[in-house]
Biopython code that builds the backbone (N, CA, C, O; Angstrom):
import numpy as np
from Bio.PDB.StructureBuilder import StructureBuilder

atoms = [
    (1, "UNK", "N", (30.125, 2.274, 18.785)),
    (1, "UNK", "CA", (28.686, 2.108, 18.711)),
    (1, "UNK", "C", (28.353, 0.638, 18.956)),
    (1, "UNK", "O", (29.098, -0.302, 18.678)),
    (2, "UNK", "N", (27.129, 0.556, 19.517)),
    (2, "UNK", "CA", (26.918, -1.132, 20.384)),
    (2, "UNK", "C", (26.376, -1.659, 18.864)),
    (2, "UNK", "O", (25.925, -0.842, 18.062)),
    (3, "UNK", "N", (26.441, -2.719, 18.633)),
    (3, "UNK", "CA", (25.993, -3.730, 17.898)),
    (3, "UNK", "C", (24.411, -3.872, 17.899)),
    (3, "UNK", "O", (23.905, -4.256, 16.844)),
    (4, "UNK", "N", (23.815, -3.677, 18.670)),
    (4, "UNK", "CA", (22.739, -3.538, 19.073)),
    (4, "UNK", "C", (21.387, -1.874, 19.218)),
    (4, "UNK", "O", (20.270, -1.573, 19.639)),
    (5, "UNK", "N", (22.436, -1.387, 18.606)),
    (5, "UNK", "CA", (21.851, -0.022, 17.879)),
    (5, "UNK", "C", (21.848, 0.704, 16.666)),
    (5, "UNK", "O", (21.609, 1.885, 16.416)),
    (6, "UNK", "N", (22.220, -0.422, 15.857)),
    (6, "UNK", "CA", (22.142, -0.261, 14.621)),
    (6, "UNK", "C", (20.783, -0.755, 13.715)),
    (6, "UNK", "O", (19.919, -1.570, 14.036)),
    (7, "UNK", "N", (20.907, -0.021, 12.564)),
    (7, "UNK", "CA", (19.562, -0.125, 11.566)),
    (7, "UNK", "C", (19.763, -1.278, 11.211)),
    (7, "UNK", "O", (20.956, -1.558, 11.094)),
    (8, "UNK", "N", (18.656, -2.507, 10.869)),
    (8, "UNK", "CA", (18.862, -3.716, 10.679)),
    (8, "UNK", "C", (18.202, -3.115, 8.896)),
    (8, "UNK", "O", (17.009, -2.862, 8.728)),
    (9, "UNK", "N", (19.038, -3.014, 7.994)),
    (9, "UNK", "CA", (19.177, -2.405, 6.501)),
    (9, "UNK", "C", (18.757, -3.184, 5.504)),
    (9, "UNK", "O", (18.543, -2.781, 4.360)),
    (10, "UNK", "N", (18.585, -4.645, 6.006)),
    (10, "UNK", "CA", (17.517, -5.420, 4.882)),
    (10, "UNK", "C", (16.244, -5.279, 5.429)),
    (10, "UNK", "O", (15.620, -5.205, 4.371)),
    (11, "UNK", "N", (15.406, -5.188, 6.289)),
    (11, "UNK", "CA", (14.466, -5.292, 6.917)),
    (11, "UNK", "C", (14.294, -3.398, 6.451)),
    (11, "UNK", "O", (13.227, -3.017, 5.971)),
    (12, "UNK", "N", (15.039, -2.759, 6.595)),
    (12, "UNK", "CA", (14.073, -1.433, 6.561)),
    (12, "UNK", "C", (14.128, -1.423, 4.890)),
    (12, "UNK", "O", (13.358, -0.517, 4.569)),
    (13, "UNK", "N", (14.659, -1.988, 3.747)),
    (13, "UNK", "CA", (14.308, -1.893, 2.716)),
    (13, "UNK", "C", (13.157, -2.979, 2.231)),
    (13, "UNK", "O", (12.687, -2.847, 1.101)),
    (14, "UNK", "N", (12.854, -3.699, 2.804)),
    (14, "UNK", "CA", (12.061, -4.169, 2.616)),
    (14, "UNK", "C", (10.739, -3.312, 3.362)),
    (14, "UNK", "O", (9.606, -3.357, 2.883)),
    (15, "UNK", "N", (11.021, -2.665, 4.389)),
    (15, "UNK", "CA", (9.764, -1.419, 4.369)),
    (15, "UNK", "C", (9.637, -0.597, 3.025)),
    (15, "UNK", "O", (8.706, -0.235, 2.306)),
    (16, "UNK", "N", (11.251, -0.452, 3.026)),
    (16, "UNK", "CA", (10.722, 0.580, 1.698)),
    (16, "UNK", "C", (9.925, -0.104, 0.564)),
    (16, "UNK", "O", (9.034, 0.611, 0.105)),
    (17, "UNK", "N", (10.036, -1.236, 0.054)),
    (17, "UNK", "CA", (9.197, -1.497, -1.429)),
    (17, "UNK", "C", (8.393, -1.981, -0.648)),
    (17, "UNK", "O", (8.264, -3.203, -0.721)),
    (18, "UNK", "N", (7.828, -1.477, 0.047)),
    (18, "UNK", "CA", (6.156, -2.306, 0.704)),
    (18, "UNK", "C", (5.779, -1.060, 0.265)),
    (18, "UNK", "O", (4.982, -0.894, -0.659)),
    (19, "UNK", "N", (6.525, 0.180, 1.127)),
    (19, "UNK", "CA", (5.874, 1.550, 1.355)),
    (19, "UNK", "C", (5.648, 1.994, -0.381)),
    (19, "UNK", "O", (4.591, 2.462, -0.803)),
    (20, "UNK", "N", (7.026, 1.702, -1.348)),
    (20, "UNK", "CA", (6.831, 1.989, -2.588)),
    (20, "UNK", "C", (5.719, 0.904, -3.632)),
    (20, "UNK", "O", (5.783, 1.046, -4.853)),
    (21, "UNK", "N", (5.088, 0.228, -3.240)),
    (21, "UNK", "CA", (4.010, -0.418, -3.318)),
    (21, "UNK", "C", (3.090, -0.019, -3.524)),
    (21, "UNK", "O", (2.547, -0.001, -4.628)),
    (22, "UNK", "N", (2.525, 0.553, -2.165)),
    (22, "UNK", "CA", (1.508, 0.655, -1.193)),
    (22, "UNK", "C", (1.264, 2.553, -1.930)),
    (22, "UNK", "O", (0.212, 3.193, -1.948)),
    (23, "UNK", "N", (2.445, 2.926, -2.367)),
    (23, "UNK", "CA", (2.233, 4.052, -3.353)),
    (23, "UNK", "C", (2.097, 3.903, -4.737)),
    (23, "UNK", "O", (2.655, 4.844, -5.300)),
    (24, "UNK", "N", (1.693, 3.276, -5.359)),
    (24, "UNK", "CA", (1.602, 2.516, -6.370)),
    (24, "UNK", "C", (-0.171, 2.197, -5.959)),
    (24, "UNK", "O", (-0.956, 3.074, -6.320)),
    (25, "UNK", "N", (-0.540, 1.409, -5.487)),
    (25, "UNK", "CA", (-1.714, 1.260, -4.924)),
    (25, "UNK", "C", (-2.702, 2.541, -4.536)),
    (25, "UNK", "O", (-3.918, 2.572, -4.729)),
    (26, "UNK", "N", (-1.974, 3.481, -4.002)),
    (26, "UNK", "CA", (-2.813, 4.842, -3.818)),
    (26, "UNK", "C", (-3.110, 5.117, -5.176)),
    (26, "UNK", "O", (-4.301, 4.980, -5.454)),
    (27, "UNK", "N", (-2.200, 5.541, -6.300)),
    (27, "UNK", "CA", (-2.640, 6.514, -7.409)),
    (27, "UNK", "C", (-4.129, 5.106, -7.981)),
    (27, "UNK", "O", (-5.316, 5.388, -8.143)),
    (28, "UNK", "N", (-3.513, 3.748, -8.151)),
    (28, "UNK", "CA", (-4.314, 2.802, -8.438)),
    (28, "UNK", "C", (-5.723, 2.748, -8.708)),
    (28, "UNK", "O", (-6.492, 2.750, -9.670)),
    (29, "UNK", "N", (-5.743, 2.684, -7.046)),
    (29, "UNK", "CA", (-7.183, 2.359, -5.983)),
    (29, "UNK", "C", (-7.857, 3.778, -6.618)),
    (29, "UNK", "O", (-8.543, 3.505, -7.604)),
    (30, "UNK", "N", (-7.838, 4.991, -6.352)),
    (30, "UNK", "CA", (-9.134, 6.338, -6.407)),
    (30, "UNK", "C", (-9.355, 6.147, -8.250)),
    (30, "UNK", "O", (-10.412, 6.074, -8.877)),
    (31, "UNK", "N", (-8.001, 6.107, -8.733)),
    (31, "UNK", "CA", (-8.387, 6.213, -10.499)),
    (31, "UNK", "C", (-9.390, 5.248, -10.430)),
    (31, "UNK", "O", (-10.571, 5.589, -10.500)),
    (32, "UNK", "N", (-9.127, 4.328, -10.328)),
    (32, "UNK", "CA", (-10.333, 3.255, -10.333)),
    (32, "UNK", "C", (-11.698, 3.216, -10.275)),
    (32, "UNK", "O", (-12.639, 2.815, -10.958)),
    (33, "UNK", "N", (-11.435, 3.925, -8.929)),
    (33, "UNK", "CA", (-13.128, 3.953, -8.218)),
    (33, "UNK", "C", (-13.453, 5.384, -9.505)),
    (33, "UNK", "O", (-14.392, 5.131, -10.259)),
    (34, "UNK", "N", (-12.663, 6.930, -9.771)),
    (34, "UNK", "CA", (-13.157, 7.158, -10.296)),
    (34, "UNK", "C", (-13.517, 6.774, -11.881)),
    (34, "UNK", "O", (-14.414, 7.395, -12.452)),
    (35, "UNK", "N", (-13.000, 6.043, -12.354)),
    (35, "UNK", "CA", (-13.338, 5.433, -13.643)),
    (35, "UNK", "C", (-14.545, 4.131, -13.396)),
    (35, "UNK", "O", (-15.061, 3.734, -14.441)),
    (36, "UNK", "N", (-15.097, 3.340, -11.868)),
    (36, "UNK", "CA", (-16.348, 2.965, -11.925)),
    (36, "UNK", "C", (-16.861, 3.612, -11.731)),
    (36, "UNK", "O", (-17.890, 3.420, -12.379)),
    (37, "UNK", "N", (-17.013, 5.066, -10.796)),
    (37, "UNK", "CA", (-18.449, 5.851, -10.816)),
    (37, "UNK", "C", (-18.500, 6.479, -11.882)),
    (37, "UNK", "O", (-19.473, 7.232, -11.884)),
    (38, "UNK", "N", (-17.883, 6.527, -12.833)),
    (38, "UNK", "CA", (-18.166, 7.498, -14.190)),
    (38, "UNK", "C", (-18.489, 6.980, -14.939)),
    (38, "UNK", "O", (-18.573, 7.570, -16.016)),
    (39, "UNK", "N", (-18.849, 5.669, -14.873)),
    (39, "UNK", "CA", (-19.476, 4.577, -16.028)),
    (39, "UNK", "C", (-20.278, 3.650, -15.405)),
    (39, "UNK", "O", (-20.056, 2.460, -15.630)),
    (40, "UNK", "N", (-21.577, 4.118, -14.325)),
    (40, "UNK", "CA", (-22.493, 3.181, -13.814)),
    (40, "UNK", "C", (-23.514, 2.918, -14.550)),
    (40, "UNK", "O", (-24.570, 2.530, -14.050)),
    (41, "UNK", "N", (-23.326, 3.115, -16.036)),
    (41, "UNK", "CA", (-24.222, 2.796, -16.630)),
    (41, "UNK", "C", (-23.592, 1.008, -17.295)),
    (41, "UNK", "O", (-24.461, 0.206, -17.635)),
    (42, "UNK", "N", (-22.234, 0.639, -17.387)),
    (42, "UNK", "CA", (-21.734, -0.422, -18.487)),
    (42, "UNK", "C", (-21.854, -1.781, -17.000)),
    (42, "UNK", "O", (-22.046, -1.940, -15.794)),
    (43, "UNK", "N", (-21.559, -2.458, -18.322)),
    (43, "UNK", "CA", (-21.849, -3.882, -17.511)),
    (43, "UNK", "C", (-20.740, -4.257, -16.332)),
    (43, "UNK", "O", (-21.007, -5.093, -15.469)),
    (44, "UNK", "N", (-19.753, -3.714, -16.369)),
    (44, "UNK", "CA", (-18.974, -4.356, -15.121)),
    (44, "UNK", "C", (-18.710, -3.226, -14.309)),
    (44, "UNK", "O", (-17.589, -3.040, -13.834)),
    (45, "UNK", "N", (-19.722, -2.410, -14.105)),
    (45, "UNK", "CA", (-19.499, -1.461, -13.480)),
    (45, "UNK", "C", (-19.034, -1.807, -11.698)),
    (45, "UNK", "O", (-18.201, -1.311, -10.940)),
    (46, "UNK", "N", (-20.150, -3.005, -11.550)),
    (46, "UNK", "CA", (-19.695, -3.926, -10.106)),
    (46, "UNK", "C", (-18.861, -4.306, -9.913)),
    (46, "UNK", "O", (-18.358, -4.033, -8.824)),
    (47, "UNK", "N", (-18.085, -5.281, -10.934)),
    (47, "UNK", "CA", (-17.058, -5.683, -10.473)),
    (47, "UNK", "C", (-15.536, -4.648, -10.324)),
    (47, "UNK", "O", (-14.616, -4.697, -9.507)),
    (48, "UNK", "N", (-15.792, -3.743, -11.512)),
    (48, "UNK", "CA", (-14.615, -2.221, -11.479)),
    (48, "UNK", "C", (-14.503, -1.845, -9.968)),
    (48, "UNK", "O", (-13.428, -1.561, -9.439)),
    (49, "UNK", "N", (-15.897, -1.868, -9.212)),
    (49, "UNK", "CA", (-15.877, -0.779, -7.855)),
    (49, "UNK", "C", (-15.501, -1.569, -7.645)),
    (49, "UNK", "O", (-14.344, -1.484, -8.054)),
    (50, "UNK", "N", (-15.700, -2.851, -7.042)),
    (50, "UNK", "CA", (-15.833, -4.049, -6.427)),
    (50, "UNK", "C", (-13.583, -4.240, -6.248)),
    (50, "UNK", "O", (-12.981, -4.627, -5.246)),
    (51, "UNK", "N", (-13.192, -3.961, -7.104)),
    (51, "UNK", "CA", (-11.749, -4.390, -7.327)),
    (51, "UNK", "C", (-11.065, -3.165, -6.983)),
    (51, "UNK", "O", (-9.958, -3.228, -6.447)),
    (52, "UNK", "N", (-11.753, -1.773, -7.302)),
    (52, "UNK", "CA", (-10.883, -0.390, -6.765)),
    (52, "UNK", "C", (-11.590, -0.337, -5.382)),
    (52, "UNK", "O", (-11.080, 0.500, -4.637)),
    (53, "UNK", "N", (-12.170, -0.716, -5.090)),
    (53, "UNK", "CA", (-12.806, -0.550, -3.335)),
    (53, "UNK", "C", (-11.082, -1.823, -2.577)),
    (53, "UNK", "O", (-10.100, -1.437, -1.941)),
    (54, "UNK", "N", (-11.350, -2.911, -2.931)),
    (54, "UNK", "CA", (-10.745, -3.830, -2.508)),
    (54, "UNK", "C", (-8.780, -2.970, -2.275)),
    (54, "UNK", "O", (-8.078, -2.934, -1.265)),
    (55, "UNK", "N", (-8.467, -2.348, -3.901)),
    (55, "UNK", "CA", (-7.172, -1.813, -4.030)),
    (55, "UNK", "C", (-7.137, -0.460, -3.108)),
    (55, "UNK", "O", (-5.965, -0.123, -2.935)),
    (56, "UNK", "N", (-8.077, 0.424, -2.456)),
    (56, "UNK", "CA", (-7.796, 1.449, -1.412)),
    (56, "UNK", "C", (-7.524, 0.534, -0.333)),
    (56, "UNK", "O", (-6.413, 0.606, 0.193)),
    (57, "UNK", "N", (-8.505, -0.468, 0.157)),
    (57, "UNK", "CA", (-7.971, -1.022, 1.567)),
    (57, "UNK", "C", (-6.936, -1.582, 1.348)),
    (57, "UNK", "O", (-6.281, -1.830, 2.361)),
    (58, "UNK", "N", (-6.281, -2.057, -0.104)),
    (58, "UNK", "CA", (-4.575, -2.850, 0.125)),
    (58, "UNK", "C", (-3.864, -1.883, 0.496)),
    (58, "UNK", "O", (-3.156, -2.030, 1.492)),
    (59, "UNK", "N", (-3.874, -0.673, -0.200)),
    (59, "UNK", "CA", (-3.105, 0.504, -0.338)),
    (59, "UNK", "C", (-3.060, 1.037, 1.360)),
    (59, "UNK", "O", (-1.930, 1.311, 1.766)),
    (60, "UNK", "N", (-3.988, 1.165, 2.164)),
    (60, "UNK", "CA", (-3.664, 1.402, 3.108)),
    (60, "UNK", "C", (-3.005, 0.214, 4.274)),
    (60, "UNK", "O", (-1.998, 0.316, 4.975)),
    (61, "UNK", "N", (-4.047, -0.973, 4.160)),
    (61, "UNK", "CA", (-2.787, -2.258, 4.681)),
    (61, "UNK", "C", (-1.198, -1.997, 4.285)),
    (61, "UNK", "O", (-0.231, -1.872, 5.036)),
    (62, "UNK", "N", (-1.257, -1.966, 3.142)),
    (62, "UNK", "CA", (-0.054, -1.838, 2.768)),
    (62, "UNK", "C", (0.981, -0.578, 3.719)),
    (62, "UNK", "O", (2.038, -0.794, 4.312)),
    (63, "UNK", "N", (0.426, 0.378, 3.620)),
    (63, "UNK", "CA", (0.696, 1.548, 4.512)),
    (63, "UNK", "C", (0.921, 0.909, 5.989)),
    (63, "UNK", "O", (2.030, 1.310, 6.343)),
    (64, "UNK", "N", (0.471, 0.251, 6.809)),
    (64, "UNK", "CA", (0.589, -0.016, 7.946)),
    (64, "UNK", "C", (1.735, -0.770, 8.382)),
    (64, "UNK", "O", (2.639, -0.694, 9.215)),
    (65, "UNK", "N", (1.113, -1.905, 7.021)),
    (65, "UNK", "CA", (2.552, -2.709, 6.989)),
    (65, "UNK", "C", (4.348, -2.793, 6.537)),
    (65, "UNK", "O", (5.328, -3.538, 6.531)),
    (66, "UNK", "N", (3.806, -1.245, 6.150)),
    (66, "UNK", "CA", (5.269, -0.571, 5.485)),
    (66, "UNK", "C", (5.899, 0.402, 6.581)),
    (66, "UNK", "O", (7.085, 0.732, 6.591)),
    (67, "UNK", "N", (5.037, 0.771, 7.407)),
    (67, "UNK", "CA", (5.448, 1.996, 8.490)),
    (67, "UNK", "C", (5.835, 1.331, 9.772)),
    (67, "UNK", "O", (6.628, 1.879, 10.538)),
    (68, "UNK", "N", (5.037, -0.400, 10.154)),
    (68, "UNK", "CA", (6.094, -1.322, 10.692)),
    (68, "UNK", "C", (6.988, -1.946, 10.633)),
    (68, "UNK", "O", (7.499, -2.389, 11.662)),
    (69, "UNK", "N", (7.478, -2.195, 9.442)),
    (69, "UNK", "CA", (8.629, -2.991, 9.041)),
    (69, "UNK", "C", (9.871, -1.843, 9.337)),
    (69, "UNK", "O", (10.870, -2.101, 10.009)),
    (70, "UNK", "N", (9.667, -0.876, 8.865)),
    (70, "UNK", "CA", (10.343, 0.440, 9.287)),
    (70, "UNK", "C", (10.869, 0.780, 10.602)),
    (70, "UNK", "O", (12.023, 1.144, 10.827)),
    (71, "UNK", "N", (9.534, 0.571, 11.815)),
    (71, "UNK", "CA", (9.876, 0.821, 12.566)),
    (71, "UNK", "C", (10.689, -0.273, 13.906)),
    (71, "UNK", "O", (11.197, -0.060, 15.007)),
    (72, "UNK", "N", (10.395, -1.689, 12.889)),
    (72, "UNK", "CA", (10.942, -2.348, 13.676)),
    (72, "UNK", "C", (12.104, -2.661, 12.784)),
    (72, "UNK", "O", (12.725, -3.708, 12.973)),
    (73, "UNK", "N", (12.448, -1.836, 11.825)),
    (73, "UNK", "CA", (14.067, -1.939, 11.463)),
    (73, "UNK", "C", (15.056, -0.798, 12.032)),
    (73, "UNK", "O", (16.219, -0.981, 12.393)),
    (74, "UNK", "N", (14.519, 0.122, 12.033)),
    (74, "UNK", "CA", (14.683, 1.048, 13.234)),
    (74, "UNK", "C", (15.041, 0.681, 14.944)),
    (74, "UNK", "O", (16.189, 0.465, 15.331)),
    (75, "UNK", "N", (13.956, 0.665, 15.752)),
    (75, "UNK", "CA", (14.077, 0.204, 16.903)),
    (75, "UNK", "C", (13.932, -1.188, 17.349)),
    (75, "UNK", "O", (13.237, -1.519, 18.309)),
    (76, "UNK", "N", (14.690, -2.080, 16.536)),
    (76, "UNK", "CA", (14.220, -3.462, 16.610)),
    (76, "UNK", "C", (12.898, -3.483, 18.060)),
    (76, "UNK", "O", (12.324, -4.531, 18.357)),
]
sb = StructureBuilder()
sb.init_structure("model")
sb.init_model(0)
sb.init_chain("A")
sb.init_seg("    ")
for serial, (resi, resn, name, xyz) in enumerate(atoms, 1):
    if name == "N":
        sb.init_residue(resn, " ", resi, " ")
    sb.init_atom(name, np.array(xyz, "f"), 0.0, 1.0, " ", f" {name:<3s}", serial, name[0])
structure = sb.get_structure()
């Protein structure tokens, strides 16, 4: 086998704890948002959305950036 077709095995584990992250961030991000819309009556109700809005878009960055590291540990 060529040297040059092999899995580069630090680089795709480092996809993995992005990807295991970035799942971490999913359950996160929606609890969130639903624990600010269920209390738009208390005082930090803004800043709650304001921080679970922010944790869905990491969660999916995160996703993008976990499914490239992957694939360029894969097919350099």
């Amino acid at each position: 086998m060529d040297e040059n077709n092999r899995t580069d095995r630090e680089l795709l584990a480092k996809g993995l704890k992005r990807m295991g992250f970035c799942l971490i961030l999913m359950f996160i991000g929606p609890t969130l948002v639903y624990i600010a819309l269920s209390n738009d009556h208390k005082p930090l109700y803004i800043p709650l959305l304001t921080i679970s809005i922010l944790t869905c878009i990491a969660a999916v960055i995160m996703l993008f950036y976990g499914l490239k590291t992957i694939g360029d540990s894969l097919f350099k």
